[in-house]
Each structure stands twice: as structure tokens, then as C-alpha cells.
BAGUZA-951187 format. One record per residue (C-alpha): x, y, z. Coordinates in Angstrom, 1 decimal, always signed. Layout:
BEGIN
kolvo u->X	v->Y	w->Z;
...
END
This chain:
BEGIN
kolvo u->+8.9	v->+114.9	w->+41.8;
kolvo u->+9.1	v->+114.9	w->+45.7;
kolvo u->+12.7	v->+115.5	w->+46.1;
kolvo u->+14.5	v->+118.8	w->+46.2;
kolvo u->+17.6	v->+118.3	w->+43.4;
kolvo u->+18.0	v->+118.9	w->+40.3;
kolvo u->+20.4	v->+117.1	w->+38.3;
kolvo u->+20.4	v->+119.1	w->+34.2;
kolvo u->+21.6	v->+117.1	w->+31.6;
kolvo u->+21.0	v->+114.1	w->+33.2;
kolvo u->+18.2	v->+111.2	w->+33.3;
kolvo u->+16.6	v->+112.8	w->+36.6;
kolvo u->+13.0	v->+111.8	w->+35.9;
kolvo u->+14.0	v->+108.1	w->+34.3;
kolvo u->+15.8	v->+107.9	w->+38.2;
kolvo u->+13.3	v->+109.1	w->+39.9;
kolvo u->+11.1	v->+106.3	w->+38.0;
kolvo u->+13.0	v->+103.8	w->+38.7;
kolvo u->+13.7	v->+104.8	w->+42.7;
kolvo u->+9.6	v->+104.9	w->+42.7;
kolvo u->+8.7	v->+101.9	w->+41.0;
kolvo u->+11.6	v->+99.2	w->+40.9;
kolvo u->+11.7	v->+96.5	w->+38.4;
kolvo u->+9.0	v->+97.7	w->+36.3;
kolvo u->+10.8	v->+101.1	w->+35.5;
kolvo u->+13.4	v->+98.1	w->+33.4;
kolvo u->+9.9	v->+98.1	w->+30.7;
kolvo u->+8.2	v->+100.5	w->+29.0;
kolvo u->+4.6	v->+101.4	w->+30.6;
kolvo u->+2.3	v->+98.2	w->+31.7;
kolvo u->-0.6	v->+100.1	w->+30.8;
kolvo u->+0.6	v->+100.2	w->+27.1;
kolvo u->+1.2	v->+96.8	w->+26.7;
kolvo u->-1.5	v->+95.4	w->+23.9;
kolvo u->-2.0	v->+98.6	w->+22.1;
kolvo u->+1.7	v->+100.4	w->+21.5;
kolvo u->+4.4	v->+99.2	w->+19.6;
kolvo u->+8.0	v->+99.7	w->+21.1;
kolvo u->+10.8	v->+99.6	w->+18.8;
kolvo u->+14.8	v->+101.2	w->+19.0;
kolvo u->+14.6	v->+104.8	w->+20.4;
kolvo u->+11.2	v->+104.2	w->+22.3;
kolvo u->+12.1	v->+106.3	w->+25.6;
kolvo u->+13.4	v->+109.2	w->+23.3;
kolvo u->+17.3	v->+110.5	w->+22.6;
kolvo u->+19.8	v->+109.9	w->+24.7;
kolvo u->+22.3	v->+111.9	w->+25.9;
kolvo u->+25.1	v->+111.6	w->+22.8;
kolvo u->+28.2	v->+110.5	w->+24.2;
kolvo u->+30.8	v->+107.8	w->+22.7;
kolvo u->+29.7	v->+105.2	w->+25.1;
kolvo u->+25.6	v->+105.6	w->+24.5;
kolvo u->+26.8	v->+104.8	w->+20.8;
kolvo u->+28.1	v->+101.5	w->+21.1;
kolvo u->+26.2	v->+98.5	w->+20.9;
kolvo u->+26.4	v->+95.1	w->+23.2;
kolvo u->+26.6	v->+92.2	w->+20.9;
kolvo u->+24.8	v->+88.6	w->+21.6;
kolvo u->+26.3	v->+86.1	w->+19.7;
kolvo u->+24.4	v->+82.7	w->+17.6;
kolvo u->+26.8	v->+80.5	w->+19.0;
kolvo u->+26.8	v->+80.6	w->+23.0;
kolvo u->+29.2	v->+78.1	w->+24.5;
kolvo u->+29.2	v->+79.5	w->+27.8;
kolvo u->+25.0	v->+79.1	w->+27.6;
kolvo u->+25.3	v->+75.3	w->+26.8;
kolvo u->+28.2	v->+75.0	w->+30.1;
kolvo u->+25.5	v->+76.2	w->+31.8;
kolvo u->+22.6	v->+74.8	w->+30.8;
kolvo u->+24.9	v->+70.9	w->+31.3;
kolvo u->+25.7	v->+72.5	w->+34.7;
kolvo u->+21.8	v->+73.4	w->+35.4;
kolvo u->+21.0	v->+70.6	w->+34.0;
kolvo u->+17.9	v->+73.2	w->+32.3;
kolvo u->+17.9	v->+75.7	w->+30.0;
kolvo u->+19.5	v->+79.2	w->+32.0;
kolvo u->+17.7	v->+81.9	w->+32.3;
kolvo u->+18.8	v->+85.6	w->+33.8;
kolvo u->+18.2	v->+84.5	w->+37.1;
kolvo u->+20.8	v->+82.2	w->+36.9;
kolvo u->+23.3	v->+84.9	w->+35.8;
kolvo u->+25.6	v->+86.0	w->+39.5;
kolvo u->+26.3	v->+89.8	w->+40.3;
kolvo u->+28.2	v->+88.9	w->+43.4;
kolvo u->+31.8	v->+90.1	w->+42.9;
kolvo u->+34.6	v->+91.4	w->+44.1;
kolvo u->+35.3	v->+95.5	w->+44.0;
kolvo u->+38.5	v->+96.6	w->+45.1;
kolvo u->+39.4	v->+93.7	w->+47.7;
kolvo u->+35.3	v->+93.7	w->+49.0;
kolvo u->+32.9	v->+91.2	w->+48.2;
kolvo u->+30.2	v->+93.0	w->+46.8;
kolvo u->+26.4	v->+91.6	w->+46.5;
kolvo u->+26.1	v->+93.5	w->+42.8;
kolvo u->+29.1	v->+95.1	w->+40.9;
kolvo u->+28.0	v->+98.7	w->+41.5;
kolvo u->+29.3	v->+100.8	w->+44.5;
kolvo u->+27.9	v->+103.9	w->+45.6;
kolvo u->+30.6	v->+107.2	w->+44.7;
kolvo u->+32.0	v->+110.0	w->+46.5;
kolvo u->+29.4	v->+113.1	w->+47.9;
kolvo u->+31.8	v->+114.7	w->+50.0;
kolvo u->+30.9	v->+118.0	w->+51.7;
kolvo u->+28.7	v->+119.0	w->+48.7;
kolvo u->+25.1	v->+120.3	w->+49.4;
kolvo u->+23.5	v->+118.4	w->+47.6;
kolvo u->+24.3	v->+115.4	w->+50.1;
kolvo u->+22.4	v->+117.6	w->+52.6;
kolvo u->+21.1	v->+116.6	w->+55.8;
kolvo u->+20.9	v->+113.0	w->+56.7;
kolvo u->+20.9	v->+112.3	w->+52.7;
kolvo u->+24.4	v->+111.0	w->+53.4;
kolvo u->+23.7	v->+108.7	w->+55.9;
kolvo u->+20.8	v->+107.3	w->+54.2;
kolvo u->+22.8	v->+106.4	w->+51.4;
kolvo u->+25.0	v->+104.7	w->+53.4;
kolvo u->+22.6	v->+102.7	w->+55.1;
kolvo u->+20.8	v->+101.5	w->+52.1;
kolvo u->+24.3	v->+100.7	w->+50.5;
kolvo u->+24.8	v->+98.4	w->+53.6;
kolvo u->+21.8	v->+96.3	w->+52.9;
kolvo u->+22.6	v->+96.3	w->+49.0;
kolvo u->+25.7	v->+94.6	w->+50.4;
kolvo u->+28.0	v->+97.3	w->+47.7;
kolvo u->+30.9	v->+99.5	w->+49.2;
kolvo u->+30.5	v->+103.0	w->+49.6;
kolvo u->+32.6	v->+106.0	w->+49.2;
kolvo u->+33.1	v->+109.3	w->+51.7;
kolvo u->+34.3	v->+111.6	w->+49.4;
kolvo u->+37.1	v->+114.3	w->+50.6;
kolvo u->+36.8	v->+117.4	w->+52.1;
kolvo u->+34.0	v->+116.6	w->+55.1;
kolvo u->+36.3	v->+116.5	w->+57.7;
kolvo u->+37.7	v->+119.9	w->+57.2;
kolvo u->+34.4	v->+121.3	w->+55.8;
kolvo u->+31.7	v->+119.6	w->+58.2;
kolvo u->+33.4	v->+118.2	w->+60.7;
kolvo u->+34.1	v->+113.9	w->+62.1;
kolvo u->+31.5	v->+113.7	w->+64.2;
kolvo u->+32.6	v->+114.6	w->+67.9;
kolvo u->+32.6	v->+117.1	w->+70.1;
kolvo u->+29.3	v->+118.6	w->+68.9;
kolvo u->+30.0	v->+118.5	w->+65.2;
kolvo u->+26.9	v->+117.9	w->+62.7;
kolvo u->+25.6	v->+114.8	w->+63.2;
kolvo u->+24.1	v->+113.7	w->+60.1;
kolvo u->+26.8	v->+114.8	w->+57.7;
kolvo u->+29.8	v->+114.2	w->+59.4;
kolvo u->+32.3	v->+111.6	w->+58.5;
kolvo u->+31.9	v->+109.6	w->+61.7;
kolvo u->+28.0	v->+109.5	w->+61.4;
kolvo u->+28.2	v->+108.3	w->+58.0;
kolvo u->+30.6	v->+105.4	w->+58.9;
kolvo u->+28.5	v->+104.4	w->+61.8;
kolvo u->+25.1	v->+104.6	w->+59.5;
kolvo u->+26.5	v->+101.9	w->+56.8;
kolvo u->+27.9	v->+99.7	w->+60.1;
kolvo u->+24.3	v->+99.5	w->+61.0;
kolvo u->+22.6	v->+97.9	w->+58.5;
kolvo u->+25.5	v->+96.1	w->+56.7;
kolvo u->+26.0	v->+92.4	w->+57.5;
kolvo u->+29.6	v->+92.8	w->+58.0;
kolvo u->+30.8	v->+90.7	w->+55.2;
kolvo u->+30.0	v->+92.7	w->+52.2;
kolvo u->+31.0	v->+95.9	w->+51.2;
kolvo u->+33.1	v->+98.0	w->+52.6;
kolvo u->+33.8	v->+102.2	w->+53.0;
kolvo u->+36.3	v->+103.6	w->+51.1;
kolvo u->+37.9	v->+107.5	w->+52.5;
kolvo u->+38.9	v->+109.5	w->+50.0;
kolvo u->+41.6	v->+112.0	w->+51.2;
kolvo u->+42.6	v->+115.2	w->+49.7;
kolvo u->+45.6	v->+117.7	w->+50.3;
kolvo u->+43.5	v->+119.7	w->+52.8;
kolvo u->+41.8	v->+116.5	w->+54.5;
kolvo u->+45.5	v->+115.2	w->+54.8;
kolvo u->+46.2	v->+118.7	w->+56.7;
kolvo u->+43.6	v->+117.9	w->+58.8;
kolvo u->+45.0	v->+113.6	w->+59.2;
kolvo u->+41.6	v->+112.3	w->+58.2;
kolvo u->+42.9	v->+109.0	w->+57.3;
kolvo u->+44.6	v->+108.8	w->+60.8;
kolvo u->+41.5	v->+109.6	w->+62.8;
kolvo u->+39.8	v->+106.8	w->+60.9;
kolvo u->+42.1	v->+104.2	w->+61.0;
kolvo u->+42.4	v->+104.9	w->+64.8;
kolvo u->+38.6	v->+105.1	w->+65.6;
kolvo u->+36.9	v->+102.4	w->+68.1;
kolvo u->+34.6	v->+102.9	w->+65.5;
kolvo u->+36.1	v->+101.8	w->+62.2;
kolvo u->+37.7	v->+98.4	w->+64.1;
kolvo u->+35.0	v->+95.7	w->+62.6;
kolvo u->+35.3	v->+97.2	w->+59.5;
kolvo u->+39.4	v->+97.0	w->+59.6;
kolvo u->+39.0	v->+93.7	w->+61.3;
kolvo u->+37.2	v->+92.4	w->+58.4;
kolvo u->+39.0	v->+93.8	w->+55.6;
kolvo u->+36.1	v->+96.5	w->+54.9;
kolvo u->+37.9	v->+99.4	w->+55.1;
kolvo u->+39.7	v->+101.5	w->+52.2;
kolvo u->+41.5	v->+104.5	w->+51.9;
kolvo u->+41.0	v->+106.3	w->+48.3;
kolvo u->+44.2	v->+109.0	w->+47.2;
kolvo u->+42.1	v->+111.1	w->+44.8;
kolvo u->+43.7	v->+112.9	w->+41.9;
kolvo u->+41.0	v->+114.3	w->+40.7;
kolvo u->+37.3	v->+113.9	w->+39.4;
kolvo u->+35.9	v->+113.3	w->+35.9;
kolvo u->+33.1	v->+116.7	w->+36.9;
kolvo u->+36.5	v->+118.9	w->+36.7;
kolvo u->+39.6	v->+117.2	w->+36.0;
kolvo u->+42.9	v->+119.3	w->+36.9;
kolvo u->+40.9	v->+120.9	w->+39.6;
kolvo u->+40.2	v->+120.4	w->+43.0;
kolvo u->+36.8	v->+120.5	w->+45.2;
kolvo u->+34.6	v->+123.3	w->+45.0;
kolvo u->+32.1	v->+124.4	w->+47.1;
kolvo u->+29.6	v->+127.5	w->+47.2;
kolvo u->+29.8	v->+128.8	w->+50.8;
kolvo u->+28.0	v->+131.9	w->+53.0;
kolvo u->+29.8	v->+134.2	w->+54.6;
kolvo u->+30.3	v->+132.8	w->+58.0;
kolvo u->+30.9	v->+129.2	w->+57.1;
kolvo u->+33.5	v->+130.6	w->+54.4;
kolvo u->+34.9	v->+132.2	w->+57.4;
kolvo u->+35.7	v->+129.1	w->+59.4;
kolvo u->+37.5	v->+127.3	w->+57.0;
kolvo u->+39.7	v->+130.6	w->+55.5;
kolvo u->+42.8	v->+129.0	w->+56.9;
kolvo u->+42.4	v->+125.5	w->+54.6;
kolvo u->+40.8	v->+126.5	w->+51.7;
kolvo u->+41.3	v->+129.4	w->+49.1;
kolvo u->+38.4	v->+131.7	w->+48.9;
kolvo u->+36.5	v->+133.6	w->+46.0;
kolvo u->+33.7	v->+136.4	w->+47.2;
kolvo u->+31.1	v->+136.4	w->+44.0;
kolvo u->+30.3	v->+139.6	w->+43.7;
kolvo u->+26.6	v->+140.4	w->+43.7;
kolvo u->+25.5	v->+137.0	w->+45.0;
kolvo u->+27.1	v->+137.0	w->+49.0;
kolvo u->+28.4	v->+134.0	w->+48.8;
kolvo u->+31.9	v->+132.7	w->+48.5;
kolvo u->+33.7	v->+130.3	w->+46.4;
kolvo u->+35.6	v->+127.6	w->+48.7;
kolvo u->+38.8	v->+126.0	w->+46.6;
kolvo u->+40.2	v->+123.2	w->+46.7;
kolvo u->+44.1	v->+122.0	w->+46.2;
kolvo u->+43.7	v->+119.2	w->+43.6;
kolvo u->+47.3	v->+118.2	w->+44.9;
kolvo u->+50.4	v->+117.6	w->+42.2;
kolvo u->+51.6	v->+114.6	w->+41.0;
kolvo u->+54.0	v->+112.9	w->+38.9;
kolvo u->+54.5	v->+109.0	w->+38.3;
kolvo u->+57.1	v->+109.2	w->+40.9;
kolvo u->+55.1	v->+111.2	w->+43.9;
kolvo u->+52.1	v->+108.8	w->+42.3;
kolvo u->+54.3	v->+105.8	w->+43.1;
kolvo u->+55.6	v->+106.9	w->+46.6;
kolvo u->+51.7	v->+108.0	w->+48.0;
kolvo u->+50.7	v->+104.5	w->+47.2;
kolvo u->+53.9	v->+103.1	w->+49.1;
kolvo u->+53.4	v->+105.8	w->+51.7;
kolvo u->+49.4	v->+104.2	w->+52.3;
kolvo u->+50.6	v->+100.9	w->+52.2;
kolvo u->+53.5	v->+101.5	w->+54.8;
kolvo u->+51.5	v->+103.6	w->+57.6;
kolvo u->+47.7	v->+101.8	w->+56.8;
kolvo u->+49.2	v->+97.9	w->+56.5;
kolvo u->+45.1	v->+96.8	w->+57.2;
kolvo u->+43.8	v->+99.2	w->+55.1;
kolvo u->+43.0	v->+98.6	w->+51.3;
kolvo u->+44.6	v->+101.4	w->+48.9;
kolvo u->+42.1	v->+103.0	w->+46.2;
kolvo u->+43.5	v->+105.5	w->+43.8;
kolvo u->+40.8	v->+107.6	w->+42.1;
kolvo u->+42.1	v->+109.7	w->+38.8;
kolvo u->+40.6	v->+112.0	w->+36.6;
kolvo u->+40.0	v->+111.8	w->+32.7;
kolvo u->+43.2	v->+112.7	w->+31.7;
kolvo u->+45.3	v->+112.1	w->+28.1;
kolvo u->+47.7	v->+109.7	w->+30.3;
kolvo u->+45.0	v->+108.3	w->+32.0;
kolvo u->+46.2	v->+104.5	w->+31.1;
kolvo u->+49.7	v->+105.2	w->+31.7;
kolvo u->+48.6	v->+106.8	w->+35.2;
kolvo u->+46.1	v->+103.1	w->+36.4;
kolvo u->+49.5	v->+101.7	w->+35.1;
kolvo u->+51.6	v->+103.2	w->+37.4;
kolvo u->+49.0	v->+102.9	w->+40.4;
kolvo u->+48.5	v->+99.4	w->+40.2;
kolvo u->+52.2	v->+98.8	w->+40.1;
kolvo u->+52.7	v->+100.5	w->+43.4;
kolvo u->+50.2	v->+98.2	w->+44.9;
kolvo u->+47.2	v->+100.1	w->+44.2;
kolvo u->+44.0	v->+97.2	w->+45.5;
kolvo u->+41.6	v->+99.5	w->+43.0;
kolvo u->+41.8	v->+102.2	w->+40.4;
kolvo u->+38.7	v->+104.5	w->+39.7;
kolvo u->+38.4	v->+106.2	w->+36.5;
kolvo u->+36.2	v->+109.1	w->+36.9;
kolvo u->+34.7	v->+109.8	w->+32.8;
kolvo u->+33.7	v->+113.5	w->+31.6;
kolvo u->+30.4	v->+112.6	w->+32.2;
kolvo u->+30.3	v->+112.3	w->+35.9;
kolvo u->+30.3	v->+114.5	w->+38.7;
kolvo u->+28.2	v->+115.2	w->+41.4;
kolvo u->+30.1	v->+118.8	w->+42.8;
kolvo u->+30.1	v->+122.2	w->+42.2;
kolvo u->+32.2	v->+122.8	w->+38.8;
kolvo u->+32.6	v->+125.3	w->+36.3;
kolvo u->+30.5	v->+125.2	w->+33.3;
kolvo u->+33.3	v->+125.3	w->+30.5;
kolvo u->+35.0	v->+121.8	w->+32.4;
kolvo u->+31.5	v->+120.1	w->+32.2;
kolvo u->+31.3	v->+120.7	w->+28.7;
kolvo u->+34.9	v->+120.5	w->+27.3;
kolvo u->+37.6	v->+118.6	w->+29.6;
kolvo u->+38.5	v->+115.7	w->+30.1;
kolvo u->+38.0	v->+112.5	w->+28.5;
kolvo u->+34.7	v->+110.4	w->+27.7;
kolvo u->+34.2	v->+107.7	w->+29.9;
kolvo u->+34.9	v->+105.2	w->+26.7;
kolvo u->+38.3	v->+106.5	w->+25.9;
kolvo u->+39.3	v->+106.0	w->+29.5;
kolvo u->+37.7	v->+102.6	w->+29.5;
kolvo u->+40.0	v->+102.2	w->+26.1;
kolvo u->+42.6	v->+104.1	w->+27.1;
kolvo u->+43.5	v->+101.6	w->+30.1;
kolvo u->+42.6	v->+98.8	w->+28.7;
kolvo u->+42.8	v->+95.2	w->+30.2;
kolvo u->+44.7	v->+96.4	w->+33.2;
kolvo u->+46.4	v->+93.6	w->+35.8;
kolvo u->+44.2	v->+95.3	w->+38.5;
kolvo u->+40.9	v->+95.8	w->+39.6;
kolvo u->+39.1	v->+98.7	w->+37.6;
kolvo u->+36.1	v->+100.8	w->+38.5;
kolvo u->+34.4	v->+102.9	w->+36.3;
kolvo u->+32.1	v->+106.0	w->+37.0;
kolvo u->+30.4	v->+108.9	w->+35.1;
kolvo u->+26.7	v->+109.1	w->+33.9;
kolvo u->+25.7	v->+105.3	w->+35.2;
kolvo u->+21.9	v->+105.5	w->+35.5;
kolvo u->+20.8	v->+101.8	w->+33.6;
kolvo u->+21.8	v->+98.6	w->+33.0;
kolvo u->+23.0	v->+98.8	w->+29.2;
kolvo u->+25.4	v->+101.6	w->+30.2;
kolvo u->+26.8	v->+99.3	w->+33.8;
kolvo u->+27.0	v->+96.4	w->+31.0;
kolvo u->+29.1	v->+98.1	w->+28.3;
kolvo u->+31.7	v->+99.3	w->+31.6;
kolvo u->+31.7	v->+95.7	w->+32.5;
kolvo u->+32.9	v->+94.4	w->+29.2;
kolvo u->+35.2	v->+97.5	w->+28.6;
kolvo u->+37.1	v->+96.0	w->+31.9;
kolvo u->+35.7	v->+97.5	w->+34.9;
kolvo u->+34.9	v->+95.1	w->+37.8;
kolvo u->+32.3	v->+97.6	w->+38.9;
kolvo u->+30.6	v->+100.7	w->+38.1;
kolvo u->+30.1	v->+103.7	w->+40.6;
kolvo u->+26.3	v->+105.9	w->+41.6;
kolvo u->+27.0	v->+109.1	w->+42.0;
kolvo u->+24.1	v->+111.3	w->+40.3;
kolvo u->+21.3	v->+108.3	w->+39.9;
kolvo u->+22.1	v->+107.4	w->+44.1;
kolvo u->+22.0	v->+110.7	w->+45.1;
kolvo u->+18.4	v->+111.4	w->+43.1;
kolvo u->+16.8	v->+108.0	w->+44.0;
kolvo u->+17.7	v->+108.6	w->+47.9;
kolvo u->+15.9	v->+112.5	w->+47.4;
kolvo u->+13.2	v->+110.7	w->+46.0;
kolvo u->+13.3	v->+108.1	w->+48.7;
kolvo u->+15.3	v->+108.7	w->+51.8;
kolvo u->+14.2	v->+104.5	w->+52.8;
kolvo u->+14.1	v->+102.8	w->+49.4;
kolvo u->+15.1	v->+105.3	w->+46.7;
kolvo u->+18.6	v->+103.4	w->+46.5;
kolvo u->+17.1	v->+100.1	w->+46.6;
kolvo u->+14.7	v->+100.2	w->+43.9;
kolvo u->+17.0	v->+101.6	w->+41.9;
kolvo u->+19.3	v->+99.0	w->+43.1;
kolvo u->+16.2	v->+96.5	w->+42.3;
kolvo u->+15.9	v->+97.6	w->+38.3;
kolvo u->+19.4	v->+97.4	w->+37.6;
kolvo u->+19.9	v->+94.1	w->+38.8;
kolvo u->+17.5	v->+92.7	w->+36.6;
kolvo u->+18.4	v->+94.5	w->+33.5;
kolvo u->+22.3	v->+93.4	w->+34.2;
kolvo u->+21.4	v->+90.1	w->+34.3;
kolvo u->+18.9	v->+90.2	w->+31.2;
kolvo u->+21.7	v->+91.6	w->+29.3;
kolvo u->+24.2	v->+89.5	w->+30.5;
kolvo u->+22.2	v->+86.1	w->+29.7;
kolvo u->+21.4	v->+87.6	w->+26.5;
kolvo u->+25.5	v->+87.4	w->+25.4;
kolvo u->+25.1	v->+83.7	w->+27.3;
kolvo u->+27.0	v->+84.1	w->+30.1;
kolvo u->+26.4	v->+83.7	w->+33.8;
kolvo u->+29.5	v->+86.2	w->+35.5;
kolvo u->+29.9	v->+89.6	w->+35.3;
kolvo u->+33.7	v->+89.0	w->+35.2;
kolvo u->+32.9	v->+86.5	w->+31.6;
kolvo u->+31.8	v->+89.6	w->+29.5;
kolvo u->+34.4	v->+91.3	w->+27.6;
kolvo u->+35.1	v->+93.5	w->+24.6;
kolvo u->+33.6	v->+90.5	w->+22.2;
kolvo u->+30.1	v->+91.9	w->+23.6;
kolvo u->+30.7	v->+95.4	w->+22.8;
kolvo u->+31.0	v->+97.7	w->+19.9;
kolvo u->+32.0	v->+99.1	w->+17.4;
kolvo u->+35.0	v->+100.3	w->+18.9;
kolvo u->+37.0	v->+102.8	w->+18.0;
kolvo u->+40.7	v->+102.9	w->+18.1;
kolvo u->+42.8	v->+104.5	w->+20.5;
kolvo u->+46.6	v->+105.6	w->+20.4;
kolvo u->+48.3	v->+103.1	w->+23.0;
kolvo u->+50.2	v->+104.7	w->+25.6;
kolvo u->+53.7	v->+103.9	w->+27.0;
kolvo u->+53.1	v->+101.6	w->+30.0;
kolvo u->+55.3	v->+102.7	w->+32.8;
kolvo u->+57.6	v->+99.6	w->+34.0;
kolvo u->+56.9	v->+99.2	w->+38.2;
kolvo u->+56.7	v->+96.9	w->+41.1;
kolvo u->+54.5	v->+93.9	w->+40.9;
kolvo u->+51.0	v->+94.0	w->+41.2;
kolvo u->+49.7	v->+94.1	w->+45.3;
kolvo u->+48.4	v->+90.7	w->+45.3;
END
């Protein structure tokens, strides 16, 4: 491994495979082709979660297959199959976008920025997760380049063609202190973007790594001493570092309701993104958001995480990404999905649980340390083939055409009370 992180519990190697080799890391070794035989289970256990557990489904009977194949005038094959969609008002070249980093360490460096430009040419939006501003800096006046918020912007601007994808700023109760989403929507810099309908602001409630919590950061002494008066602060004793706290902020359907309204009313050219945690009202809570307005909900599963967080949460809160996916159901609004997306089978089973688009948070963040030019890509590369192998498999040609037909068994879920709302923001 040529990187530097470590991600436990997780795929790493599989990732760094993959953001090595591309399309071949989709099959097991070339060089034992002929004289292995591969069967169920062949790259070893997975990681036992509800979602690895279900099944995707093709059928005998493939109706969709023969509209294509009188369309194609052939018989279709995966290549025929179209990723291009639409994630939370952007047009988006594949239905995966790359998720929050924030001011975490492990987005050292210029790792940020080269995420960002390899999202541009994947044509996929990309989220700046909270807490940079306050923690790192925007990017003027001498601040770090690299890891600012500003440098990051201008990186994807770069190398984006300027039609798909988009960047999405989250904004948390001590980046609204410090009016992040006003120095954005106000920056010389951020006009093509806003001009084109490529710019997104993201009200996060929380994060699937440790829901009911906010941001957490491990911090030496003088850099915990710069940001004392926004954060809460923890000395570890024996170690000589500090814990930096975040506010995950408080809300109720009501406050939920009148953020959205408030982002809507002061950011008119702006799309509005609501990221939430894996709560037990985690339906009711998409419910409410998308009848405020809300252009995109995230639902952040147990599984992921790319932040500092304690070990208990990790383990024991929150909700599996498959009872969120459930617990929401087939919502009037754009849904995005995140937590433990690595491979295609997983991205599929999201897709036909009702998310438009699934989120790279861990597998971008490894590829790119394993390649800072074409870690991103290559992984980019291998999942696009395997999405569309699958997807032709269960003989259709969308990624919006699969649904929970392809997908199971499922298990059954206790419906929640759907809060009653404004319309849908069309």
C-alpha cells in the first residue's frame, strides 16, 4: 500500500485494488482464469450487515430487455445500460457523488483538492463537509491553501465541464457562526457555479459515523488554542492533544421546517440539501424535509463515516443503512444514500431501495491516497461497469427503472407517521 490511511473494518485493500487497476479489480485474478474455480463467497466474508445480506433479483421474464432490444434494434448488452442522472437538482455523469471530509485529517494536504478535481472530470457533485471554515480557514488572506474551502471550490471549477455536477456546502452551528454559506454565495468565485445551477447548500443534522453528535476532531495544543472560542475542548490526558467538539445543533420538525424555508428565502439560486443521521424517525424526518422544499435528502447509514468518533457509536448507534433505506421508503423527493459504498452490488441494492445516488466517503478518500491523479477514477472506472452489469442483468437500461422487485428478501419495517407539509419544491 503506497498511501498513508488506514481505514479498519472496512474493504481498504479491495479499494486500493480497484484505485490501482480499474476495471479488472470488477473480476477475480486474470492470472487464475483456466485453472480456479470461483463460486459464491470467492473474495472471502463480508462485512455482516443487513444490507450485504440481501440479494438482487434478475427475473426470466424481462420486458424492459425486449423494449430495448425493439429500440436497439439488437440484443442489449451493459453498455447500453445509462448512469447519467440527476442528484439533487445536478446532472450527474454516474449516480454516485463524492461525500463530506470536512476539516478531518485524514483529507490532509492537497488530498481534498484532488478529490475535487477528479470528481469534476467524473462529471458527479461533490460535498465540502462542515467545519473547514472555522477549523482551516476559506482560503484568503494567507490561509492554507490546499485545504481551505475556497481552494477546494476552485480545484473542482477547474477540471469540471461546467454542466455536470455540482458542490454542495454543508454548514454546521459553528460554520453558521462563522456565515460560511454567505461568503460562498457571495464569492466571485462561486458565480459559474450559481449561474449554472451547480451550487448547493447542505443543513446537516448529523452523520451516520456518530449520530446525535456533532464533529470531532483530535487537535494539538496550539491549533486547539485558536479555535477555543467556537468549539468545546477536551485535553486527553497523557496523549497532549485535545478533543475539538462540535454542536450537532437541535432540531424539531418545526425548527427542521423553518431552516429549509430560511435557505430557500436568503439563497433563492442555491439548491437546498438536508443531510440526517440514522435516527428511529429517520422517514418521518426526509418527510418533513422534502415538504419544506428540501431539492435532496441524504441519509447517512451506521456504516459510514469518515471522522473522528467514539468507538461505542461506531459499533452500537444508529440505524443500518437498510432500515433507513426502508424506513423512508419511496419518498416524493430525491434520496441519496451513504455508508460503507465500496462496489457495485452494494450502489445497486441503494438504487433499488430508492436512492437516486449513492455517496464515496471511505472508498474516495483511500483510492485518492492511493492515487492523488487517478485513484478516484479507477475506482470511478470499476464501478461503472459492475453497475451496469448488474443493472442489465435485472434487464433494464436506467438506474431510475430498478426498484424493490430486484432486491431481497426484505424485511419488514414499522411504518412511521408521515408528517403533513407544504408541497414538494418542484
Amino acid at each position: 500500500m503506497s498511501g498513508m490511511l488506514r481505514a479498519p473494518g472496512f474493504p481498504e485493500a479491495a479499494v486500493r485494488h480497484r484505485a490501482r487497476t480499474g476495471v479488472e479489480a470488477a473480476f477475480p485474478p486474470f492470472d487464475g482464469y483456466g485453472a480456479t474455480l470461483y463460486g459464491s463467497g470467492w473474495s472471502g466474508p463480508g462485512h455482516d450487515d443487513p444490507l450485504e445480506r440481501l440479494r438482487l433479483l434478475p427475473p426470466v421474464f424481462m420486458e424492459q430487455r425486449l423494449e430495448k432490444l425493439i429500440d436497439l434494434g439488437r440484443e442489449p448488452m451493459p453498455s447500453d445500460v445509462s448512469l447519467e442522472t440527476v442528484i439533487g437538482g445536478f446532472p450527474s455523469r454516474l449516480p454516485f457523488y463524492v461525500s463530506a471530509f470536512g476539516s478531518t485529517a485524514a483529507a490532509r494536504g492537497d488530498l481534498g483538492t484532488s478529490l475535487g478535481r477528479q470528481a469534476a472530470r467524473l462529471g458527479i457533485p461533490l460535498v465540502v463537509g462542515e467545519n473547514v471554515v472555522p477549523v482551516i480557514g476559506y482560503g484568503r488572506l494567507g490561509a492554507q491553501p490546499a485545504r481551505a474551502l475556497l481552494a477546494r471550490i476552485e480545484a473542482y471549477g477547474e477540471e469540471g465541464d461546467g454542466r455536470h455536477g455540482g458542490i454542495v456546502v454543508q454548514q454546521s452551528t459553528e460554520d453558521a457562526d462563522a456565515e460560511v454559506w454567505n461568503l460562498v454565495y457571495s464569492d466571485p468565485a462561486a458565480r459559474p457555479f450559481l449561474e449554472a445551477g451547480r451550487l448547493a447548500f447542505e443543513l446537516k443534522t448529523g452523520q451516520g459515523a456518530k449520530p446525535g453528535l456533532g464533529g470531532m476532531t483530535l487537535m494539538d495544543g496550539e491549533a486547539a488554542a485558536a479555535v477555543a472560542e467556537q468549539y468545546a475542548l477536551l485535553p486527553i490526558p497523557g496523549d497532549g492533544r485535545t478533543l475539538r467538539a462540535s454542536s450537532p445543533g437541535t432540531y424539531t420538525e418545526e425548527i427542521l421546517r423553518q431552516q429549509i424555508n430560511l435557505m430557500r428565502n436568503n439563497y433563492p439560486r442555491a439548491r437546498v440539501w438536508v443531510k440526517l443521521h440514522p435516527g428511529r424517525d429517520v422517514g418521518a424526518a426526509a418527510r418533513v424535509a422534502w415538504a419544506a422544499g428540501a431539492d435532496s435528502v441524504t441519509v447517512d447509514g451506521a456504516e459510514g463515516g469518515t471522522g473522528w468518533a467514539p468507538g461505542g457509536f461506531l459499533d452500537h448507534v444508529g440505524l443500518p443503512l437498510l432500515d433507513c433505506l426502508l424506513a423512508v421508503g419511496d419518498g416524493p423527493g430525491c434520496l441519496l444514500a451513504g455508508g460503507r459504498i465500496w462496489e457495485g452490488t452494494r450502489a445497486v441494492k441503494c438504487l433499488a431501495l430508492g436512492a437516486r445516488g449513492v455517496g464515496l466517503g471511505r472508498a474516495a478518500l483511500v483510492a485518492a491516497d492511493e492515487d492523488p491523479e487517478e485513484g478516484l477514477l479507477r475506482l470511478a472506472a470499476c464501478l461503472d461497469l459492475e453497475v451496469r452489469m448488474l443493472i442489465s442483468a435485472l434487464g433494464k437500461y436506467e438506474t431510475t427503472a430498478v426498484n424493490r422487485d430486484d432486491v431481497g428478501p426484505l424485511p419488514t419495517v414499522r411504518k412511521e407517521e408521515v408528517p403533513h407539509g407544504e408541497s414538494v419544491r418542484g
